[in-house]
C-alpha positions in Angstrom: -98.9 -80.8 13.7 -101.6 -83.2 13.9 -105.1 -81.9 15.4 -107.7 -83.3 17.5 -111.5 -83.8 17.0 -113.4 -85.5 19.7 -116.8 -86.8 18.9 -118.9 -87.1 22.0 -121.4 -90.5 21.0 -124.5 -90.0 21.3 -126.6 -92.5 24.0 -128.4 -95.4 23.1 -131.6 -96.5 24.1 -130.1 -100.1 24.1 -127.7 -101.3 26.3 -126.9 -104.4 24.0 -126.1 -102.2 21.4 -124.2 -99.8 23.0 -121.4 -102.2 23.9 -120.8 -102.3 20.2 -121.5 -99.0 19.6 -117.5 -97.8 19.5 -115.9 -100.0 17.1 -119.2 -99.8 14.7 -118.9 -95.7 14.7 -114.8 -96.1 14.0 -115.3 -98.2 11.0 -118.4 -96.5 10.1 -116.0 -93.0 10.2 -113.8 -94.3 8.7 -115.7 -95.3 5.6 -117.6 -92.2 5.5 -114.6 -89.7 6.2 -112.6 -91.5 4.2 -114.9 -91.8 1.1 -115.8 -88.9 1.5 -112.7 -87.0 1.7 -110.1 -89.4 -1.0 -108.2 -90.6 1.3 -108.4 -92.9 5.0 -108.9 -90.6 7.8 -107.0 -91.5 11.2 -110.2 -92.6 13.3 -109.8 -93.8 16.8 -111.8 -94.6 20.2 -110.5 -92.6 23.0 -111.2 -92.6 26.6 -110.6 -89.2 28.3 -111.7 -88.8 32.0 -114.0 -92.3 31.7 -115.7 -90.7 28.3 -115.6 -92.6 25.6 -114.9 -90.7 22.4 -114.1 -90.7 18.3 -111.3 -89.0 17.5 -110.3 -87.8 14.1 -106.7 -86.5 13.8 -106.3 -84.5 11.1 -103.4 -82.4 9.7 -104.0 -78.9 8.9 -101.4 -78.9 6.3 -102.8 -81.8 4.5 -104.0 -80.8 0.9 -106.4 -83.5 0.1 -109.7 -81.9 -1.8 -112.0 -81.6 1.3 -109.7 -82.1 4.4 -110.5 -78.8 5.7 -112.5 -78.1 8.4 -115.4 -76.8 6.7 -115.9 -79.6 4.8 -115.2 -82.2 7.5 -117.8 -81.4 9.5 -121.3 -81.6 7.7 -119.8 -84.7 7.7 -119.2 -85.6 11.0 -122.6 -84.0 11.8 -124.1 -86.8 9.7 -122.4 -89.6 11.4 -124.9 -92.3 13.3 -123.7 -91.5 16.8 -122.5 -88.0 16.5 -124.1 -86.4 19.8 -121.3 -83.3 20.6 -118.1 -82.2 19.0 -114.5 -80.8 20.7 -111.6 -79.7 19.3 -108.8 -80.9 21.7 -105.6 -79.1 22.9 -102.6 -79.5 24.7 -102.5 -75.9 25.2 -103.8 -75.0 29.1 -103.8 -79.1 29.3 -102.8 -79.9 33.1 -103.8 -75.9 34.4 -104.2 -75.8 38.2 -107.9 -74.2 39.3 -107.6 -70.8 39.7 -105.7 -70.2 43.2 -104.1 -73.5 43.7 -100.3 -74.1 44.1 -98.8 -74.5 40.4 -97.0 -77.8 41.8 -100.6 -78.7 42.4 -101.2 -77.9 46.2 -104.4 -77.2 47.1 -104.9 -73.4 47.8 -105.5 -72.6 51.4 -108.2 -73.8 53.8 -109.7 -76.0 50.7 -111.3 -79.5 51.7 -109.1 -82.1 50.3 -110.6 -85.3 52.7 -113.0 -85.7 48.9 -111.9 -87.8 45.9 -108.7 -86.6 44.0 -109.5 -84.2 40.8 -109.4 -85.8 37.7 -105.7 -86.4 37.1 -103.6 -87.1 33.9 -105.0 -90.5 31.3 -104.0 -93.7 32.2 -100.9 -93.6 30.3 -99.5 -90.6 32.2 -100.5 -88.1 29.5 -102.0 -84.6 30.5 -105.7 -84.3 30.3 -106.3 -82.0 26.5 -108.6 -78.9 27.0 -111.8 -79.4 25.4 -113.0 -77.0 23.3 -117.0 -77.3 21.9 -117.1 -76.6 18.4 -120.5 -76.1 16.8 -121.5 -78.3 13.5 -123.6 -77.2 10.7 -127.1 -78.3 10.5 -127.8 -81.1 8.1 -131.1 -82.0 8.7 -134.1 -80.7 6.8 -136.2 -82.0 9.7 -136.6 -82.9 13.3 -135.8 -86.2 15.2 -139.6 -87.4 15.7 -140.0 -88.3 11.9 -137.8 -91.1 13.1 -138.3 -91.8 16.3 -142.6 -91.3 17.1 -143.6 -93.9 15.5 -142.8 -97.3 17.4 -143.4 -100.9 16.7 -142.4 -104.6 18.1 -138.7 -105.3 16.1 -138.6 -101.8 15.2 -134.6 -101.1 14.4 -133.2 -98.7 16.1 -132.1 -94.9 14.3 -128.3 -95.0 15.1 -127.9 -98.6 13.2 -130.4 -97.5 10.4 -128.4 -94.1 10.1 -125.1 -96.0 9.7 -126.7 -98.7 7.2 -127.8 -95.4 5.2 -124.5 -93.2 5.9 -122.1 -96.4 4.4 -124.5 -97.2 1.3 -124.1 -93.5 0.5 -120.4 -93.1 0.8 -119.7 -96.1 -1.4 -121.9 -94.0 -3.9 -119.4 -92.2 -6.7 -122.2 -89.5 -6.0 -121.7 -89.8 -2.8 -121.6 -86.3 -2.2 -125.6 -86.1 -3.5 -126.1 -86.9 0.3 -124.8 -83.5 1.4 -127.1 -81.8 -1.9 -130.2 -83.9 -1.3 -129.7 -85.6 -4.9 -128.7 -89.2 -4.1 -131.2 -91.3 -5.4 -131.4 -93.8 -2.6 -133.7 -97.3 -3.0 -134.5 -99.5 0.1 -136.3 -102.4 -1.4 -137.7 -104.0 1.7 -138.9 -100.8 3.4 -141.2 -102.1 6.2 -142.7 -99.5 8.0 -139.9 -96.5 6.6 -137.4 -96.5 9.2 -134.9 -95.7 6.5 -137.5 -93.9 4.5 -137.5 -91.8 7.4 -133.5 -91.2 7.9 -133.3 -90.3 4.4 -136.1 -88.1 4.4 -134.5 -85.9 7.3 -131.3 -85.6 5.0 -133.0 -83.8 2.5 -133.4 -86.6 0.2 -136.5 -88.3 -2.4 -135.8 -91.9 -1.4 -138.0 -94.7 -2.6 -138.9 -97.7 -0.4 -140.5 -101.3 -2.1 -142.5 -103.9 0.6 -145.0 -106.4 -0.4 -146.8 -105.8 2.9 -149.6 -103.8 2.3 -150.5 -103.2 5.8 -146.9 -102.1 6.5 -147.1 -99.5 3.7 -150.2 -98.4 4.9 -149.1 -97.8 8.2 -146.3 -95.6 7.3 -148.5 -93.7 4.5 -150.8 -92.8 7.4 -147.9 -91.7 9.6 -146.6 -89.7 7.3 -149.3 -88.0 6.1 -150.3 -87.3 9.8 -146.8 -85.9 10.5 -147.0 -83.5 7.4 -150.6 -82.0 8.9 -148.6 -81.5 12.0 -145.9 -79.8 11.4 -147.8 -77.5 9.1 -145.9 -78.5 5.8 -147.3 -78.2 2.5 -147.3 -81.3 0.5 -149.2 -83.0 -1.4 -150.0 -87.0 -2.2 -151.6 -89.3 -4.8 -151.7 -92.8 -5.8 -152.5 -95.5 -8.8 -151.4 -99.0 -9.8 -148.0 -99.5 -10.8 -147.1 -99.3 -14.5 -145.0 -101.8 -16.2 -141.2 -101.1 -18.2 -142.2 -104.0 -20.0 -144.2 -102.9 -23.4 -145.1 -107.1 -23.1 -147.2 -106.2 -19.8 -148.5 -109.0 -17.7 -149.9 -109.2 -14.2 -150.2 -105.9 -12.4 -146.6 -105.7 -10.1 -149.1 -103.6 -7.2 -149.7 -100.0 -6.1 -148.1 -96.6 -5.5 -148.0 -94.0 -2.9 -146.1 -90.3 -4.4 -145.7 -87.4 -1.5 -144.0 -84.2 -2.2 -143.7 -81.9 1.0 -142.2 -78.9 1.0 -140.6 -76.6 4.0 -143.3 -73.3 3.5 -145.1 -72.5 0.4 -142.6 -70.2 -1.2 -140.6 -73.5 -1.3 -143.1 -75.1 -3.1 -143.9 -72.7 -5.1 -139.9 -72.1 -6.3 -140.3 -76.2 -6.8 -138.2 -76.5 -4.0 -139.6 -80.2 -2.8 -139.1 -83.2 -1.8 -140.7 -86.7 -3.1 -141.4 -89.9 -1.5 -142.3 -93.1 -3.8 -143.6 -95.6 -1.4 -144.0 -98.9 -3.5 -146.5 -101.7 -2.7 -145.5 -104.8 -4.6 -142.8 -107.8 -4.7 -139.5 -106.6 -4.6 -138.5 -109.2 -7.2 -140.1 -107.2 -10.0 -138.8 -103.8 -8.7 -136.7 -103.5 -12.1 -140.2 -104.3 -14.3 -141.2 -100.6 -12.8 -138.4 -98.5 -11.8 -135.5 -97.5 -14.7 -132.3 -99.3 -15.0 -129.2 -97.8 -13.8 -131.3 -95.2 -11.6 -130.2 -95.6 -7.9 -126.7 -94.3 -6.3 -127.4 -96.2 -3.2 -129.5 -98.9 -1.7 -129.9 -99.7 1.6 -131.9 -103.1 2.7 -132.3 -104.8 5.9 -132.4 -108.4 5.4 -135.2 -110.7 6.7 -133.9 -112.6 9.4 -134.8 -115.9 8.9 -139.2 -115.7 9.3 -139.9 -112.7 7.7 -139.0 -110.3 4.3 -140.3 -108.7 1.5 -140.9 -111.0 -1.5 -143.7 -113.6 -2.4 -143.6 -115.9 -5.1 -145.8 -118.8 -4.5 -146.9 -117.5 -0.6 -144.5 -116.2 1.8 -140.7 -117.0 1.5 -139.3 -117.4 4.8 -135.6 -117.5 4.0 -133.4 -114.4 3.5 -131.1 -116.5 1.2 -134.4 -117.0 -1.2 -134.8 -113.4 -1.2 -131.5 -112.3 -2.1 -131.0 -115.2 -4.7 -134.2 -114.0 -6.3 -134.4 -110.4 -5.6 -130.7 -109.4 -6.7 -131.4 -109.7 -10.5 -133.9 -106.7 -10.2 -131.5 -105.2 -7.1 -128.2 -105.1 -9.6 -130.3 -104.0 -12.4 -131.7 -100.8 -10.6 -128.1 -99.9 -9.4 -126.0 -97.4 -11.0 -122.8 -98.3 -12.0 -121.3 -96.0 -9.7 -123.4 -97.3 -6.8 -123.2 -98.7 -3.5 -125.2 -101.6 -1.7 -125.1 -101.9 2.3 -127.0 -105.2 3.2 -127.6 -105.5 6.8 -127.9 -109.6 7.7 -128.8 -112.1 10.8 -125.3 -114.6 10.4 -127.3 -116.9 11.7 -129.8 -117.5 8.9 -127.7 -116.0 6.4 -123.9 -117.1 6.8 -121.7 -114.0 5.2 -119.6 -116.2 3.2 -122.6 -117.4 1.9 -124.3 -113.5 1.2 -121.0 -113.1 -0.5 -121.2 -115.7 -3.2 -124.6 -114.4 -4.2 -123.5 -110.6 -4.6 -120.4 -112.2 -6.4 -122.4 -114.4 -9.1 -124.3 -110.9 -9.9 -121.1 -109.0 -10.7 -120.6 -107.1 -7.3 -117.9 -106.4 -5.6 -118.2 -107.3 -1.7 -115.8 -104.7 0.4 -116.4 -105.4 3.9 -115.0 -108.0 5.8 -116.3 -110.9 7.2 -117.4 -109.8 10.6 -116.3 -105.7 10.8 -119.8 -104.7 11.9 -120.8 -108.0 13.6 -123.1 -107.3 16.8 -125.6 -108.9 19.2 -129.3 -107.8 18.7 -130.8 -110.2 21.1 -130.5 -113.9 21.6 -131.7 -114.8 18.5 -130.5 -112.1 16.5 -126.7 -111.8 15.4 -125.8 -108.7 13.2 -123.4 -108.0 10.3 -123.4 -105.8 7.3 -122.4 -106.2 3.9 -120.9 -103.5 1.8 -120.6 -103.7 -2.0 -120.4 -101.9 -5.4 -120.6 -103.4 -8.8 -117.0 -105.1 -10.2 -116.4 -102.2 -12.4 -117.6 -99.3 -10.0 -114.8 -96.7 -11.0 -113.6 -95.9 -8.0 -112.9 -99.3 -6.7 -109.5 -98.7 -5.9 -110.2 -96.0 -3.4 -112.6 -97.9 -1.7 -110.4 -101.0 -1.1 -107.9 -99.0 0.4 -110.3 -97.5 2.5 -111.7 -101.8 3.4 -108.3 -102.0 4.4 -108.1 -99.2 6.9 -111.2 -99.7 7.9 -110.0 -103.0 9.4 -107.3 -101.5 11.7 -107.8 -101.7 15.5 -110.5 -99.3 16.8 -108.7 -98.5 19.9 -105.3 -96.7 19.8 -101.9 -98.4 20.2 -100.0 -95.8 21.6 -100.3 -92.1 23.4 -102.1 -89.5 20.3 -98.9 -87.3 18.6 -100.5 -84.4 19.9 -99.9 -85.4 23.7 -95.9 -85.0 25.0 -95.8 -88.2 26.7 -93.3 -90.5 25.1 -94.7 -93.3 27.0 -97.4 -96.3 25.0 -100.3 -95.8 26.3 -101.8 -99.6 26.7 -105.4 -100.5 24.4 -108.3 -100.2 26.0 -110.2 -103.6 25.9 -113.4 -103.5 24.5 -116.2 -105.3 25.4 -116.6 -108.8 24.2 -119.7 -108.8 22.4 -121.5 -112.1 21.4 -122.2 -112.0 17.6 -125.7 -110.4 16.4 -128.2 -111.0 13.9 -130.5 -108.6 12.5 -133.9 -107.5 11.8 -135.3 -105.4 8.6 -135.1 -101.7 8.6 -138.5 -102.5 10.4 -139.0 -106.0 12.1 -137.9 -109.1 13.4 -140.8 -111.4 14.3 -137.8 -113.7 15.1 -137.3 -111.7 17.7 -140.9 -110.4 19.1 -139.4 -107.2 20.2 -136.0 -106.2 18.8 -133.6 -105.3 21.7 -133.1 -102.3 19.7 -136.4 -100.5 20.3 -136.3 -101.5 24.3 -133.8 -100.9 27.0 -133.3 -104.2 28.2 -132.6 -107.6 26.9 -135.4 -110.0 25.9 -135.5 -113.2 28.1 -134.9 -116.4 25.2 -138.2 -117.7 24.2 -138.8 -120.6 22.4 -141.0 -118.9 19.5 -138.2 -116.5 18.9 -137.1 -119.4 16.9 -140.0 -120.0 15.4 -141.2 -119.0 12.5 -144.4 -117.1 12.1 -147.5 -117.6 9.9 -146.3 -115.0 7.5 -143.9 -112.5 7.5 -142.3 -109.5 6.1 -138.8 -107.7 5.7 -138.5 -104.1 6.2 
């Protein structure tokens, strides 16, 4: 028999971005679950009583390595908008309260002039009993290293959680996100939104920017947040050396931390390091080793602003990636995975494709699956790929293909007696998105992401800026 779990999402600051909110958690599920697990998961939305869930049917007699319980939920903990988890039932579904009429009269003397009590779901089904079922804990630390410090374009956690969460699971070591192994890279790091995500996982990320004052900015929050919360770490800093034994111009400066939870941690070596890099992220493969990361995570400039300078400040994203993915492939494993999050309107997918492809990468998602509005100027999509002979390709374009299905369900869950099709839910219709870098869209003065209410158009969100930069 097929069983239930209902993933409550977790609210969003943004209104714009919570009407895309559903079908960007299904597909991200799905990838993760499915990756994850060896097999495509059944992921769903599901409205029950006016909430809007996920819901991941499962079958307790399935014998896939990992399909149990106890290993689907540090999972599902980890996903970008899990806020509560229920296990659903039919048993107890459709119970009168305690003294009413079992045809469904209300008991004696009781007021029924109010609304009706919550009846059965819009296909005739009975309600399921909800059952709260606790997750395990899979963050090392707490929510404010993501969320205190704030900025104009800052991009919001739940997006930069997915961006991380689908880079990961198209790792073959994907499961290094669980250990606090994966060797994650974000070479445009901004001000360490994803720096930040990866650090409350439990893993030694490294982020790249060529904006010094962004790197500063981040240094000084971090070390500030150690202090804080009483953790014992410890920080230093140089130039950056060169692979190269030819040398040549200095490629810029580094930042180490290693933190620890207590000092018995740190003294048992149990750490964790942060390498913040100042320097072009062009030249990130003249300092880092070949072959060394399982998963990296960029947010494209949007059009005014990035992370690389040749001769000044480039201003387009598809510059960057032209020039920047020799260094990018180079860095990632074979067994890696790449999750490239892009504004459509200043870099067309089909486009982003044909790069990735002339480097010997595989692209996986389809054109449009996690398309979104950001603001008016500002019109989402990611970009999943893994290098052409990433040896478990096969698995993960079965999961691209289930991971296009329709996010809302086509008829009445097997669990529920109903015979009757229960009739899709119509999603929102969402006007495309474009997207900031893990830190900042000058395109867009303030990213709807870090505010509660859309932007009014301006004229110089259009415009490009003196200089810019890509986190």
């Amino acid at each position: 028999m097929t069983e239930s779990l209902l993933v409550l999402r977790a609210p969003s600051a943004n209104r714009v971005f919570t009407a895309s909110a559903g079908p960007l958690a299904v597909r991200e599920a799905r990838w993760v679950l499915g990756a994850h697990l060896g097999a495509p998961v059944d992921v769903r939305e599901r409205e029950i009583a006016g909430v809007d869930y996920l819901e991941i049917r499962t079958d307790p007699q399935d014998t896939t390595p990992g399909s149990s319980g106890d290993s689907l939920r540090p999972l599902v903990a980890q996903l970008s908008s899990t806020f509560a988890v229920f296990e659903a039932s039919d048993s107890g579904a459709g119970t009168a309260p305690a003294g009413a009429d079992p045809a469904g009269a209300a008991p004696a003397g009781a007021d029924t002039t109010g609304p009706e009590p919550t009846g059965p779901e819009p296909n005739g089904s009975a309600l399921p009993l909800l059952r709260p079922t606790p997750l395990p804990e899979v963050m090392r630390h707490g929510s404010e290293l993501e969320t205190t410090l704030r900025y104009p374009g800052k991009t919001n956690e739940q997006f930069t959680a997915l961006l991380l969460n689908l880079a990961a699971a198209l790792s073959s070591r994907r499961g290094g996100v669980l250990r606090g192994d994966l060797a994650l890279l974000d070479p445009t790091c901004g001000r360490g939104t994803t720096l930040s995500r990866a650090l409350r996982l439990g893993l030694s990320p490294t982020g790249a920017d060529i904006d010094a004052k962004d790197i500063d900015a981040y240094r000084t929050f971090l070390t500030t947040w150690a202090k804080q919360h009483h953790l014992p770490h410890t920080q230093s800093s140089g130039r950056l050396g060169l692979r190269s034994p030819a040398g040549g111009r200095g490629a810029g400066s580094r930042w180490d931390l290693e933190l620890a939870a207590d000092r018995r941690a740190q003294r048992a070596g149990e750490v964790q390091k942060l390498h913040l890099l100042t320097c072009d992220t062009t030249r990130l493969a003249e300092v880092l080793p070949d072959r060394s990361v399982d998963a990296l995570v960029a947010d494209l400039p949007y059009g005014v602003q990035h992370g690389a300078r040749t001769e000044g400040w480039q201003r387009s994203p598809l510059d960057l990636l032209e020039q920047a993915m020799p260094a990018w492939r180079a860095l990632l494993r074979t067994g890696g995975g790449m999750a490239l999050a892009l504004n459509r309107r200043t870099a067309p997918y089909e486009r982003v494709r044909e790069i990735l492809g002339s480097h010997g990468l595989t692209v996986l998602s389809s054109d449009g699956a996690f398309r979104h509005r950001v603001d008016q100027a500002i019109d989402r999509d990611v970009v999943l790929a893994v290098p052409d002979d990433h040896p478990q390709l096969d698995l993960l374009r079965a999961l691209a293909a289930s991971a296009d299905e329709p996010t809302t369900p086509q008829l009445t869950t097997p669990q529920l007696t109903t015979p009757q099709a229960a009739a899709p839910r119509a999603t929102p219709a969402t006007a495309p998105s474009s997207t900031t870098g893990d830190g900042t869209s000058a395109a867009a003065a303030t990213d709807s992401e870090a505010t509660t209410t859309d932007p009014p158009a301006r004229a110089e969100a259009h415009e490009p800026r003196e200089r810019t930069r890509h986190e």
